[in-house]
MARMI-84430 format. One record per residue: residue in three letters; x, y, z of N, C-alpha, C, CB in turn. Coordinates in pm, whole numbers, plus 32768, in hexadecimal, padded with zeros to 4 digits. Atoms other than C-alpha are relative to their C-alpha. Glycine has a CB too. Example, Ala and Ser with C-alpha at 12.3 -4.5 7.8 and 13.67 -1.06 7.14 Angstrom:
REM residues 2
ALA80597F89800084CE7E3E830C805A807880007F9D8003807D
SER7FAE7F897FFA85577F9682CA7FB3806D80498029802E7F72
//
This chain:
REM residues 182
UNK7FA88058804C6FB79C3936377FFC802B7F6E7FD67F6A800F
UNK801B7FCA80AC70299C9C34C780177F837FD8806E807E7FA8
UNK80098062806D6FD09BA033B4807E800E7F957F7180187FB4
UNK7F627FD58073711C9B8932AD7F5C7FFB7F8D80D27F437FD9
UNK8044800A8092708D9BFE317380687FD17FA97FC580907FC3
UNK7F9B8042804B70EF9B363067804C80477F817FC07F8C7FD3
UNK7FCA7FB6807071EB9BD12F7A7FED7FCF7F6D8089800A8017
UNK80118041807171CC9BC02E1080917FC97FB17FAE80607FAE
UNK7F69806C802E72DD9AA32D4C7FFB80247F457FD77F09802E
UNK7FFF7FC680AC734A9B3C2BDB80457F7A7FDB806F80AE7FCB
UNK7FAB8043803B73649A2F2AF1802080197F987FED7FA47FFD
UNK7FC57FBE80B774029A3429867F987F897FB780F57FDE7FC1
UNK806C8089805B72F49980289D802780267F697F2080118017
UNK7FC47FCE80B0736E996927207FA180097FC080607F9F7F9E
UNK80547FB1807472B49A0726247FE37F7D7FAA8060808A7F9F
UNK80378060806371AD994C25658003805B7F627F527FCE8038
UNK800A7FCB808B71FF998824167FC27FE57F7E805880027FE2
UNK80588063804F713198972344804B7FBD7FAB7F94803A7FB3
UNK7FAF8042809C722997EF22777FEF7F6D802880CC802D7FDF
UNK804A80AF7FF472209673224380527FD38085802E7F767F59
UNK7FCB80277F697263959E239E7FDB8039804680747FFF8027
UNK80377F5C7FA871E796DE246C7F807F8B80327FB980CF7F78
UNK8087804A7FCD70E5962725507FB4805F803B80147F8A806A
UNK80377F837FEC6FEC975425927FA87FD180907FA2803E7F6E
UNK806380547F7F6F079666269C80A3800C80847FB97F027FB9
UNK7FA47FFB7F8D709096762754804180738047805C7FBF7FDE
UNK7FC77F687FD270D097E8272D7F9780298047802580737F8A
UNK806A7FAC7FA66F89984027DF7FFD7FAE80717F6380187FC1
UNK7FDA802B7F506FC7974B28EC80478054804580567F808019
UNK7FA67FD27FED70FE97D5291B7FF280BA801480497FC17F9B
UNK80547F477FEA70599961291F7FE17FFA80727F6480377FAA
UNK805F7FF07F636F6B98FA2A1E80647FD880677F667F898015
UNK7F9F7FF97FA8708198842AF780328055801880457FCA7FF8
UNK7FAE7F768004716799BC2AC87F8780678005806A80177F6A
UNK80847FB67FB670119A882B157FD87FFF80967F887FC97FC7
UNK8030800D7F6D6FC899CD2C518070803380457FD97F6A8035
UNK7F947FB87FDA70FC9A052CBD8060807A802E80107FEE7FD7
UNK7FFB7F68802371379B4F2C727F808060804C7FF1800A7F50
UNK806E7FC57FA06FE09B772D3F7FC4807F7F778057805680BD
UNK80177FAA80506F6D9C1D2C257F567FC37FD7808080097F8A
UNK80AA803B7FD86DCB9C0D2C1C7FAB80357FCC7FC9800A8085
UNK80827FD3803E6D1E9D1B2B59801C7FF67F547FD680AA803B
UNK8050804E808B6C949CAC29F5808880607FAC7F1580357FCD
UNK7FB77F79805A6D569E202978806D7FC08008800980AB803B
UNK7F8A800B7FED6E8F9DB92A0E80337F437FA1800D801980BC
UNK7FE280AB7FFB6E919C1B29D18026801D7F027F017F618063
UNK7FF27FFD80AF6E4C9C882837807380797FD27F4F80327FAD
UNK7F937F7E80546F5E9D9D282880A57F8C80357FF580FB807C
UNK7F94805D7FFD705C9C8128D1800A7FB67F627FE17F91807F
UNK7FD5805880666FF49B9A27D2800B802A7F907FC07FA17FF1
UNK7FF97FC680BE70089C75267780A7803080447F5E80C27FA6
UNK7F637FAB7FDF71829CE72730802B7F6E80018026807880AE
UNK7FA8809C801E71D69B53270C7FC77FE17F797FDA7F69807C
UNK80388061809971589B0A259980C380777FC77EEB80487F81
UNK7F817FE08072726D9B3A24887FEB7FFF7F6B80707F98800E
UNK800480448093729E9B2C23227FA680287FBC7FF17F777FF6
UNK80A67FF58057716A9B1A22157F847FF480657FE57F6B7F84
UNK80467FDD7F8070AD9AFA23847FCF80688018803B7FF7805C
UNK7FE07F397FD571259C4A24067F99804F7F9880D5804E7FCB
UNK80227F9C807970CD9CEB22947F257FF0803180527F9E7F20
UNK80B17FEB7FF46F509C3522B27FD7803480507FAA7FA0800D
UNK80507FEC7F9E6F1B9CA224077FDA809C801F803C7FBE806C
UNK800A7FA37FFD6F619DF523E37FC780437F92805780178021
UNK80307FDD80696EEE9E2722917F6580108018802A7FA57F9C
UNK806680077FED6DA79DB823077FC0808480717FFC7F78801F
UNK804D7F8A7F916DAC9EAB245C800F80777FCB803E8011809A
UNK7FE37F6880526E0D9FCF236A7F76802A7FC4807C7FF47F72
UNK806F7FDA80476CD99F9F22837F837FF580567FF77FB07F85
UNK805E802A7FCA6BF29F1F238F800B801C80767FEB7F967FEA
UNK7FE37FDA7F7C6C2D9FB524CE7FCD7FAE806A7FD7807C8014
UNK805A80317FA46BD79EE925F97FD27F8C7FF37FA38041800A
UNK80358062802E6BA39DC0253E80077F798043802A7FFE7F94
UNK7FA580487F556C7C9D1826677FB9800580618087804F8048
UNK80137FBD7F8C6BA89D59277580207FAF80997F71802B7FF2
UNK7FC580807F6D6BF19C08284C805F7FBC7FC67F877F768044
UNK7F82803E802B6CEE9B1C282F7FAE7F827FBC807B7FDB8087
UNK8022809780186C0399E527F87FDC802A7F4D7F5B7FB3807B
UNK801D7FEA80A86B809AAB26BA807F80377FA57F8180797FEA
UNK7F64800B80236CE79AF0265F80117F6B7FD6806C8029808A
UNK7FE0808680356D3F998626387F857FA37FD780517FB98069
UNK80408026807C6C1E991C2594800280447F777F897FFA801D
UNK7FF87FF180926C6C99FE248B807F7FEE7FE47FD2807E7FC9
UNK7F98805280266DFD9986248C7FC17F967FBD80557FD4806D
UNK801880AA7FFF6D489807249C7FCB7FF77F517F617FBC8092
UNK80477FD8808D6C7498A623638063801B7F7C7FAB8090801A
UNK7F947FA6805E6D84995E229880527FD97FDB8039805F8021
UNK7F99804D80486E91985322D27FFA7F8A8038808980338001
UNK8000808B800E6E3B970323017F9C7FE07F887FD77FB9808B
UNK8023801280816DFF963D21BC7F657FCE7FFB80647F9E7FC0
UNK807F800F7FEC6CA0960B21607FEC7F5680367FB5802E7F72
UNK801C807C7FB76BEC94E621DD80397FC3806B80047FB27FBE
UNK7FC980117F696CD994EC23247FBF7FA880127FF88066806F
UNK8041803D7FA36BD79491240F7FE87F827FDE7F99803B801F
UNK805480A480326B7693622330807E7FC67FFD7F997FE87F51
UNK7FA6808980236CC692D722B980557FDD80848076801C7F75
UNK7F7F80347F736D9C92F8242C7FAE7F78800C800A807980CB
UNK802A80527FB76C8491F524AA803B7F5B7FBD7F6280228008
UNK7FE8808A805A6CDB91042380806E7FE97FF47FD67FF67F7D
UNK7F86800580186E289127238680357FC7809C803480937FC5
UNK7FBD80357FA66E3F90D3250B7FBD7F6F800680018057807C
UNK806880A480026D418FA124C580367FB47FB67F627FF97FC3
UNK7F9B803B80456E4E8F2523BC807D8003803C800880337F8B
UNK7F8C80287FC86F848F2B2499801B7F9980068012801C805B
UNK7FA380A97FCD70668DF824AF80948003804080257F957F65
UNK7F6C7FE37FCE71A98DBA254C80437FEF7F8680407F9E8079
UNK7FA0800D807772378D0E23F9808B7FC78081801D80C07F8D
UNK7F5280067FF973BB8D052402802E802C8070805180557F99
UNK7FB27F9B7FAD73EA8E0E24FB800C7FD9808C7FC180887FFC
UNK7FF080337FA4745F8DFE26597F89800E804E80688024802C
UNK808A7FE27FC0733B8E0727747FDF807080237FE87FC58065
UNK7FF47F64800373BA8F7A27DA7FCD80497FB38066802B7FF5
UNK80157FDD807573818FC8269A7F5E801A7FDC80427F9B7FB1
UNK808B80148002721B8F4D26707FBE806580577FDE7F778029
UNK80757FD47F7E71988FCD27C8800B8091800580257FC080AD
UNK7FEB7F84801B7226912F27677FAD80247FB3806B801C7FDB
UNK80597FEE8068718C913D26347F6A80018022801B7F9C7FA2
UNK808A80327FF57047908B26B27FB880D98089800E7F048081
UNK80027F9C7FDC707891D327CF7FC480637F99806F8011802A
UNK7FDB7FA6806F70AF92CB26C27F3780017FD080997FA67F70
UNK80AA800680426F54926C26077FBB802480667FB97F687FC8
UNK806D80067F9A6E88924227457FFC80B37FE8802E7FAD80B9
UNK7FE27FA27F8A6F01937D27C67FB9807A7F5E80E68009805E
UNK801B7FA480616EA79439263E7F2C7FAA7FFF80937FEB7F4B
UNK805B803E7FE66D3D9397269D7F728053805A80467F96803D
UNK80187F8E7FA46D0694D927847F3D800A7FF3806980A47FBC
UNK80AE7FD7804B6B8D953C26BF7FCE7F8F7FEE7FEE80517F5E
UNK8062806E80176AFE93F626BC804C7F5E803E7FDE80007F44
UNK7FB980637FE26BC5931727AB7F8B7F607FF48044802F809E
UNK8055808A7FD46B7D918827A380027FCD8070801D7F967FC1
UNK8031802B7F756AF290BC28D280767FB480107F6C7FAD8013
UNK7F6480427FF66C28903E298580237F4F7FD6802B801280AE
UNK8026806980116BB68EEE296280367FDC7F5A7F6B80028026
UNK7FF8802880C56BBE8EF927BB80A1802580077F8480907F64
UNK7F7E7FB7801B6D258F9B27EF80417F8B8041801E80A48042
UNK7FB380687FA46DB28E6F28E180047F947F8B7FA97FCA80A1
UNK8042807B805E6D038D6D27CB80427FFE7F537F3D80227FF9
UNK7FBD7FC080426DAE8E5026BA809A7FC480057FE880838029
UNK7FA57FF47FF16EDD8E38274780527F5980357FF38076804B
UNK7FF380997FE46EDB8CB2279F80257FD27F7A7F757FB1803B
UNK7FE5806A806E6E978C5226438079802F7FCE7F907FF07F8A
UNK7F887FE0804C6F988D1525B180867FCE80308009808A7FF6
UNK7F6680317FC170A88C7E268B80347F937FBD80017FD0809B
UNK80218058803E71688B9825E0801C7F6A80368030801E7F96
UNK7FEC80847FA9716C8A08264F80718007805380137F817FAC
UNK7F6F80257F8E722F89F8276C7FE57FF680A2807D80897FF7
UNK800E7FF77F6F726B89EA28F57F9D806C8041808580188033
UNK804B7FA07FBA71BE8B4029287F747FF27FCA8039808F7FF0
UNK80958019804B70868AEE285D7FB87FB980337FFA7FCB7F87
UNK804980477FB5704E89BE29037FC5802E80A3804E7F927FFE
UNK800D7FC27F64707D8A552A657F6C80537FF88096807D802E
UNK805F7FA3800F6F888B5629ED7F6A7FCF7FFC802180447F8C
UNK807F80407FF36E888A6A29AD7FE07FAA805E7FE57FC67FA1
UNK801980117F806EBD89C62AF07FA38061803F80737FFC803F
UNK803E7F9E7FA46E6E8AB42BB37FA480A47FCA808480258058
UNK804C7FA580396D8A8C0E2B97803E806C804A7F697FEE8009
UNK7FDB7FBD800F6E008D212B477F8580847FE680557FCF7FB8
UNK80907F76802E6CE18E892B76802680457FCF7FAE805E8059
UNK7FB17F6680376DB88F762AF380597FF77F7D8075803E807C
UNK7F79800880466EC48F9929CB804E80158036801D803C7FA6
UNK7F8A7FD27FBB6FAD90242ABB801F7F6D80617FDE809F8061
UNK7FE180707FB66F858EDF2B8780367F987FC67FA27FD8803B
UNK7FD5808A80316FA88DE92A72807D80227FC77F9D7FB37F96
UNK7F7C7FFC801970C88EB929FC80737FC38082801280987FDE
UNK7F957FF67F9471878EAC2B4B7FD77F3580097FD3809480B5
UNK7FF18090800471238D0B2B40804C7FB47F8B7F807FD08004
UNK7FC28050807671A38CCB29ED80968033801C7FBC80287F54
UNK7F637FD7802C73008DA32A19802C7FA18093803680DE7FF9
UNK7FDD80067FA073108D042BA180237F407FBC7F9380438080
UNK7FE48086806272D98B862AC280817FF97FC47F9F7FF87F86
UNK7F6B7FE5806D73F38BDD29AE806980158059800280957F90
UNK7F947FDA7F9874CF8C5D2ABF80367F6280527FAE807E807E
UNK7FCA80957F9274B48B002BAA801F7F8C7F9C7F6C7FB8807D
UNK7FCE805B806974D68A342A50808880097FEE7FC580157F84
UNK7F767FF0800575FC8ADF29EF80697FCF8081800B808E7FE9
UNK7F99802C7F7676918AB02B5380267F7280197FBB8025808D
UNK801080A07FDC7650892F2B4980397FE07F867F5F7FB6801F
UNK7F7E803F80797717890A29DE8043802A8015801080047F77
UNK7F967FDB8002781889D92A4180527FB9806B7FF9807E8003
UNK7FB8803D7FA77951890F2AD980288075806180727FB27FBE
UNK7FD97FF67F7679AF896C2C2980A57FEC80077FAB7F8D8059
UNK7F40804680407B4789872C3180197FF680C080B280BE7F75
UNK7FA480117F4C7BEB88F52D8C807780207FF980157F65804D
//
């Protein structure tokens, strides 16, 4: 019996270029996907993909550096610790945590929030918090309303759970003010 070997899937991943907005924790997700994919597996190969997706003042550092320093690349993990090094602003690691521990909904819609609240978690990568502080996070910041309360009804283990309870809340609210036309 022949086994199908699995073919490799080319994706297009956009060039991290470092300019402002550029989420660098989303371009190396997004690598390692278009790597696996691509069935692509040795250290040589995985770090010559990813310096062929950087761009820009990126591109210039990455090569500038393998010009004077040959080899300086040798894996991919020590590759993006020296991106994480080179271009994320100092004190990263310290201010993402404070910045997702200050989230609120405010004004904005709940989409809005639970994106955002995403967004942080997900830049959280090097020093994630216990899901627990992230659910508790993401409670207080909600603001008074139908999904807040629901939330504190019931328990919620996950952020992904209390998200999908607060938007499934807002959703059956809305449905119950909105007239019904015969």
């Amino acid at each position: 019996i022949k086994t199908a070997q699995p073919k490799p899937l080319r994706l297009k991943v956009n060039p991290y270029e470092g300019k402002e907005g550029e989420n660098l924790h989303f371009w190396v997700r997004e690598v390692e996907l278009a790597m696996d994919a691509a069935l692509i597996s040795t250290e040589r190969l995985r770090v010559a993909f990813a310096l062929s997706n950087l761009g820009g003042r990126v591109n210039t550092w990455a090569y500038t550096r393998e010009a004077t320093t040959p080899g300086c690349f040798t894996t991919w993990a020590q590759l993006c610790q020296q991106l994480r090094a080179a271009f994320l602003p100092a004190n990263y690691e310290c201010r993402q945590p404070s910045r997702f521990l200050a989230c609120k909904q405010g004004k904005r819609e709940l989409h809005e929030y639970i994106q955002e609240m995403r967004v942080l978690a997900a830049s959280l990568v090097g020093n994630p918090l216990p899901e627990h502080i992230k659910v508790t996070v993401f409670m207080d910041g909600l603001k008074v309303g139908p999904s807040r309360t629901q939330l504190f009804r019931v328990h919620a283990n996950t952020m992904e759970k209390a998200n999908q309870i607060a938007l499934q809340k807002e959703f059956s609210h809305r449905q119950a003010r909105t007239p019904t036309s015969v």
